[in-house]
N, C-alpha and C positions, 0 to 999 in steps of 0.2 A: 143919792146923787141926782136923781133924776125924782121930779111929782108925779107925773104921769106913764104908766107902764106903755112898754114896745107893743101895742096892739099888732093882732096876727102876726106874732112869732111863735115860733112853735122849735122845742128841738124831740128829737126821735136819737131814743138810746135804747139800752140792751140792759138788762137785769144783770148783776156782778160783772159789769166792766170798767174796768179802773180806766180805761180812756175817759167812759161817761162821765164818771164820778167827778174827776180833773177837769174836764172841761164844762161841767154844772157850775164845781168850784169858781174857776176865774170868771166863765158869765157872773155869774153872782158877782163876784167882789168889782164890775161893770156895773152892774144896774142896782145894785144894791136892793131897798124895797120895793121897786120896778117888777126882779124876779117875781113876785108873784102873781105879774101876769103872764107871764110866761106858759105857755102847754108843754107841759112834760109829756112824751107818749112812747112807750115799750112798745119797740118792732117786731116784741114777739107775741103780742096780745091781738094783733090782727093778722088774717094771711094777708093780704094784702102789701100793709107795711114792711112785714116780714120781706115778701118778694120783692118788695120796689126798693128796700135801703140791705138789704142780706146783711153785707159785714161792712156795709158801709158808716159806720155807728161813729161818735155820735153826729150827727148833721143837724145844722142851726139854720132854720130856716125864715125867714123874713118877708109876708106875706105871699109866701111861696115860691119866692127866687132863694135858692141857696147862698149863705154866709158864709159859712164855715163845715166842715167837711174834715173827720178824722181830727184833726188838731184846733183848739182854740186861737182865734185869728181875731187878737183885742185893737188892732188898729182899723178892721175893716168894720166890727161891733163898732168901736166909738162913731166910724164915718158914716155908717148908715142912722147911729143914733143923731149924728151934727153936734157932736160932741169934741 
């Protein structure tokens, strides 16, 4: 869909969480081979992360302003892509 990947997006999930998994999913079928600029990052691999997102999982972030939050939000993805 897209030439050029979403530079500094980042989303932050949880190892076996089927919210994550879902909402990788529709990003994906969004950006098609875009995804793979995308940063994946496990909130449980840093304390940090861990602390600042708990159960806040997954969270789609957009040079650092948040997107999406718990549920996949593909009208506000498409508007920040100008899509």
């Amino acid at each position: 869909m897209h030439e050029a990947g979403p530079a500094g997006w980042v989303v932050y999930v949880r190892e076996a969480c089927h919210l994550c998994d879902q909402f990788l999913l529709e990003l994906s079928l969004d950006l098609g081979p875009a995804m793979e600029s995308v940063a994946i990052v496990d909130v449980d691999g840093d304390v940090e992360h861990a602390a600042r997102f708990g159960l806040r999982v997954p969270v789609l972030e957009a040079s650092g302003r948040v997107l999406c939050e718990g549920a996949y939000d593909g009208a506000r993805v498409r508007a920040a892509l100008g899509v």
